[in-house]
MARMILO-125074 format. One line per field, with one value per residue: residue number from 1; residue in one letter; chain; z, y, x of N, C-alpha, C in turn. Coordinates in Angstrom, 2 decimals. Atoms other than C-alpha are relative to their C-alpha. Layout:
BEGIN
resi <- (NUM,...)
resn <- (a,...)
chain <- (A,...)
n_pz <- (Z,...)
n_py <- (Y,...)
n_px <- (X,...)
ca_pz <- (Z,...)
ca_py <- (Y,...)
ca_px <- (X,...)
c_pz <- (Z,...)
c_py <- (Y,...)
c_px <- (X,...)
END
This chain:
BEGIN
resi <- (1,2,3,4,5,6,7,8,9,10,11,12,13,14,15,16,17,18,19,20,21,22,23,24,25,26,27,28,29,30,31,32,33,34,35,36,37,38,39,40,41,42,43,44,45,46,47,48,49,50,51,52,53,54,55,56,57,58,59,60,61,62,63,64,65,66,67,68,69,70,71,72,73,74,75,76,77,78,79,80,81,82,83,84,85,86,87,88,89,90,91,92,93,94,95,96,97,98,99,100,101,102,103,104,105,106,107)
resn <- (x,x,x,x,x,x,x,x,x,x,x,x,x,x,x,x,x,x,x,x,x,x,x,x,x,x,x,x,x,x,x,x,x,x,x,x,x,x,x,x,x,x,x,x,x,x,x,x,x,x,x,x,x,x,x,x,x,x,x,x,x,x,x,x,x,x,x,x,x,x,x,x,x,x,x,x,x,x,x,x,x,x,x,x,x,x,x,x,x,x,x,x,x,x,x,x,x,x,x,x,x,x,x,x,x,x,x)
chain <- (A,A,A,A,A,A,A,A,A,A,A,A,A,A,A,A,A,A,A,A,A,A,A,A,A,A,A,A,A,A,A,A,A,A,A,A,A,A,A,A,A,A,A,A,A,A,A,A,A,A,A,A,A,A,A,A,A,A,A,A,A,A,A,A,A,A,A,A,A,A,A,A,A,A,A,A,A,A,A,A,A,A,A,A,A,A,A,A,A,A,A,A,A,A,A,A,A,A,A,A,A,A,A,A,A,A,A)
n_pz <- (-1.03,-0.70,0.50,-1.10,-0.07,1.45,-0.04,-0.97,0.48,0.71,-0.83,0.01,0.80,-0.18,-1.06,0.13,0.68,-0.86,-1.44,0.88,0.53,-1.88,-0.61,1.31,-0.32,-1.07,-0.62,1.41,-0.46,-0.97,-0.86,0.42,0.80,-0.67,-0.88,1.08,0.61,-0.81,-0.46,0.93,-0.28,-0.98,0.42,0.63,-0.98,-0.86,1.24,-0.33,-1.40,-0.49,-1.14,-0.14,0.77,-0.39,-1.18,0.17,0.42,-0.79,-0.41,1.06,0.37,-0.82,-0.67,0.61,-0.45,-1.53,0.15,1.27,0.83,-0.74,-0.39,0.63,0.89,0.55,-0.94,0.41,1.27,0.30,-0.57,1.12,0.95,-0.72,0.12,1.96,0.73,-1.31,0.43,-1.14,0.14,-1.18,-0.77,-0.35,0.81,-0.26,-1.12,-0.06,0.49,-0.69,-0.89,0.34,0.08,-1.72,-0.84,0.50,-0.67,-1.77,0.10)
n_py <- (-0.16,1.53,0.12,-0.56,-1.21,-0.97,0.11,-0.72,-1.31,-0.05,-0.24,-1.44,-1.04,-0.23,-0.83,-1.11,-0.68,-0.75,-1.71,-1.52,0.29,0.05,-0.96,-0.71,-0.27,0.30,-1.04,0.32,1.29,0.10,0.67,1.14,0.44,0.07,0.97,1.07,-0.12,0.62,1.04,0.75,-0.11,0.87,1.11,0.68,-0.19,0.85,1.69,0.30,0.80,-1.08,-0.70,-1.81,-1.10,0.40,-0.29,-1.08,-0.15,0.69,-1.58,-0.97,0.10,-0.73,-1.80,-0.47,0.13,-0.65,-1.12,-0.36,-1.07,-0.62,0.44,-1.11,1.16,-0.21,0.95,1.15,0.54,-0.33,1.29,1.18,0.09,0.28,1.24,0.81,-0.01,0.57,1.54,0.43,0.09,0.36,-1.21,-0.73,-1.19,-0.73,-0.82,-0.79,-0.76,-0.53,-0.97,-1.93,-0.96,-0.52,-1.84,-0.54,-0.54,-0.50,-1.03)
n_px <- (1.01,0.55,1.68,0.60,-0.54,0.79,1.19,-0.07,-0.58,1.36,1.45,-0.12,-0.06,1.55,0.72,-0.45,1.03,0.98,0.16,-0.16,1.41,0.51,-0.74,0.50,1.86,0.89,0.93,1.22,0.98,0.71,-0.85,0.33,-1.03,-1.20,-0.15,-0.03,-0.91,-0.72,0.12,-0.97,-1.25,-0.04,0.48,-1.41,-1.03,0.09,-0.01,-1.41,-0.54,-0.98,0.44,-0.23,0.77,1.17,-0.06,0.35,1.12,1.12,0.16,0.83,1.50,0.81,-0.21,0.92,1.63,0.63,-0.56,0.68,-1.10,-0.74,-0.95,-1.46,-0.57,-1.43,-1.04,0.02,-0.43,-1.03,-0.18,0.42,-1.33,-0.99,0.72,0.23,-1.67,-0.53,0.21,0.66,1.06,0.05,0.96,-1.08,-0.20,1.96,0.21,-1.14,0.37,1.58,-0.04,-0.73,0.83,0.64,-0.66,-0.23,1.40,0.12,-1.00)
ca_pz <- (-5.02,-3.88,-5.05,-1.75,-1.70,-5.25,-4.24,-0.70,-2.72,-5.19,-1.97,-0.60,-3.50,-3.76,-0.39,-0.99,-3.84,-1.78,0.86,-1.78,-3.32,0.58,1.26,-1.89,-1.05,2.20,2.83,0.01,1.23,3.55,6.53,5.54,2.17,4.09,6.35,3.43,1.70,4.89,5.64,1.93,2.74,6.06,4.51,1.83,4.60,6.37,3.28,3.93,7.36,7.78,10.99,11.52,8.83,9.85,13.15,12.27,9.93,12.36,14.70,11.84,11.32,14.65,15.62,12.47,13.78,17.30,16.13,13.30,11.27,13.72,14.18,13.25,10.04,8.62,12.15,11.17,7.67,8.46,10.89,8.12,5.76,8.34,8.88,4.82,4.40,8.19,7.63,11.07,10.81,14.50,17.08,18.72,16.03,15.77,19.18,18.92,16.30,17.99,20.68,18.88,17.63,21.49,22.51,19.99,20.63,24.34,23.35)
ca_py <- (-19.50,-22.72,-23.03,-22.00,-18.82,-17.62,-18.55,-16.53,-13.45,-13.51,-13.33,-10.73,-8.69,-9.19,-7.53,-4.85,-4.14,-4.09,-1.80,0.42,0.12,0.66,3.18,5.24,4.96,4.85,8.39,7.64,4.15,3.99,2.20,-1.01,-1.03,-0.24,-3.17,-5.59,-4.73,-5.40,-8.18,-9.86,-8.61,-10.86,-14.18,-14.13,-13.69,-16.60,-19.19,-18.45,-18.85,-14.90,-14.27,-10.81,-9.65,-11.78,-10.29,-6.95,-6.69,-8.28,-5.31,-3.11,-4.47,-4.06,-0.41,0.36,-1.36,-0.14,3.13,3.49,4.81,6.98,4.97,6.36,3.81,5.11,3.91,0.86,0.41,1.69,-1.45,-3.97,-2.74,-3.45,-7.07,-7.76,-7.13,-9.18,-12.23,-13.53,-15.71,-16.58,-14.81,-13.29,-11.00,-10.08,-9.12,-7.06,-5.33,-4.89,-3.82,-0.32,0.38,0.51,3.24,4.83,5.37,5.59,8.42)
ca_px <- (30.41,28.31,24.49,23.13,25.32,23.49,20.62,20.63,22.49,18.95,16.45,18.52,18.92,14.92,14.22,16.60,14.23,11.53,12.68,14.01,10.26,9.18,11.30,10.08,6.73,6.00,4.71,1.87,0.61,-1.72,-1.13,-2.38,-1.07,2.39,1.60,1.03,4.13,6.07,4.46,5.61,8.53,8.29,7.13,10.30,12.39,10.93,10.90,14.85,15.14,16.21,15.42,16.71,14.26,11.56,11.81,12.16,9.32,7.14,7.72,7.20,3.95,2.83,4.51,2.07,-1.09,-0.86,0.49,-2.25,0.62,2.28,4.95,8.88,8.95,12.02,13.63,12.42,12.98,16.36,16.93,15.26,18.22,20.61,18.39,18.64,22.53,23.13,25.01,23.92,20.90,20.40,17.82,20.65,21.01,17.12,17.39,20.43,18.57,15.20,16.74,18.60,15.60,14.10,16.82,16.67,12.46,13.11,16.05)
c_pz <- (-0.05,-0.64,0.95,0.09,-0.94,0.65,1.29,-0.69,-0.89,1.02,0.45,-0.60,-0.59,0.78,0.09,-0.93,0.25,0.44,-0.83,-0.33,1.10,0.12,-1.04,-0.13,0.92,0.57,-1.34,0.53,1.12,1.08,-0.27,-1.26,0.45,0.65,-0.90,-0.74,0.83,0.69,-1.55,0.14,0.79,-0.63,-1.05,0.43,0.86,-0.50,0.17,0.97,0.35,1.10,0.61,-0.54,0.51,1.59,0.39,-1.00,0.79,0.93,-0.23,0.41,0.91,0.57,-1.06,0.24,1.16,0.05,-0.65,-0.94,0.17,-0.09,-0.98,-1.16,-0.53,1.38,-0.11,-1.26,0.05,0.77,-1.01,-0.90,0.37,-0.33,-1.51,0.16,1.61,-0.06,1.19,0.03,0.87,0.68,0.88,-0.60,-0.19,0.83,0.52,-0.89,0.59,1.22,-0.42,-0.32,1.09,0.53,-0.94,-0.24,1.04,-0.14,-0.17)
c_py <- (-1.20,0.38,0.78,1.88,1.09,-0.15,1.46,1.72,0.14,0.21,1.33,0.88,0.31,0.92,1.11,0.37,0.49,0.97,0.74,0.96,0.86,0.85,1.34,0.79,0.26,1.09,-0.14,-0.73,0.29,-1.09,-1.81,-0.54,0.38,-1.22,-1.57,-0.21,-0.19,-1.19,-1.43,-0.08,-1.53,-1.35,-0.50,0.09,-1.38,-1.08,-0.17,0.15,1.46,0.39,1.26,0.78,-0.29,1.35,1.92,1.11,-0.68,1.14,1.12,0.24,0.29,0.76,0.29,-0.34,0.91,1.71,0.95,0.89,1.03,0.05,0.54,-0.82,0.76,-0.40,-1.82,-0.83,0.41,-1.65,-1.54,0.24,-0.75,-1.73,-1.07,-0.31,-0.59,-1.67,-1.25,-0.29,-0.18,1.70,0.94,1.45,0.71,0.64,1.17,1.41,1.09,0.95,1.52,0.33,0.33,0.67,0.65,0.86,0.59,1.49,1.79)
c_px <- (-0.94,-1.42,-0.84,-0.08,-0.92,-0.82,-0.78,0.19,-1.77,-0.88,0.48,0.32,-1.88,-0.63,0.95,-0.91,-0.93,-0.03,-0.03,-1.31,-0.74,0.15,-0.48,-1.08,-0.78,-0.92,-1.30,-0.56,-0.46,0.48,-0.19,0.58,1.66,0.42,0.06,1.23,0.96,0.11,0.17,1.46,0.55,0.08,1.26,0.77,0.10,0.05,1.57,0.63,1.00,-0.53,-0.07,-0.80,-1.00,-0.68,-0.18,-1.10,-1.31,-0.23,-0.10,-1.27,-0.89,0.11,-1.37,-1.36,-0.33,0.26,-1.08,0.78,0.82,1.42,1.50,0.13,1.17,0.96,-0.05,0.39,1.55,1.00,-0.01,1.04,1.42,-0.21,0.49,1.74,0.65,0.27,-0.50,-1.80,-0.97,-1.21,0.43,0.06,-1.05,0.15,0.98,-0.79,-1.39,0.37,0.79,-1.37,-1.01,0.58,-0.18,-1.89,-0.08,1.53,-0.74)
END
């Protein structure tokens, strides 16, 4: 396996930790500490150029602002799993994603 390859396999075995972490916790945290922890999420997503996660923790972050915590996060964190383990790094694929989780609101 190539240098890159490890390297990539280590970020996303990172943000699988997270979510897991995320996913664990999320009825506990408040919405802010929810929003912080998705928004690290975001930022080591974006040092590696993952767009899919970027993209879908960004719409996390603001279903939970405008939502004040309302919002379905387990439809979301279920998307960001998808996002992590998506070998497609392109905005294509973001928007493929963003958009299931918009029928699946509007359903």
């Amino acid at each position: 396996m190539r240098p890159e390859a490890d390297g990539m396999s280590l970020v996303r075995a990172e943000l699988c930790e997270r979510l897991l972490s995320l996913q664990t916790t999320a009825r506990r945290l408040s919405a802010r500490d929810f929003a912080e922890c998705v928004e690290g999420m975001r930022r080591l997503a974006a040092a590696y150029g993952l767009t899919p996660v970027v993209r879908v923790a960004d719409a996390l972050e603001r279903a939970v602002a405008e939502d004040r915590g309302a919002c379905p996060r387990a439809l979301y964190l279920g998307r960001l799993e998808d996002a992590i383990g998506c070998e497609r790094m392109e905005e294509s694929a973001a928007e493929a994603m963003l958009a299931s989780v918009s029928v699946r609101l509007c359903a």
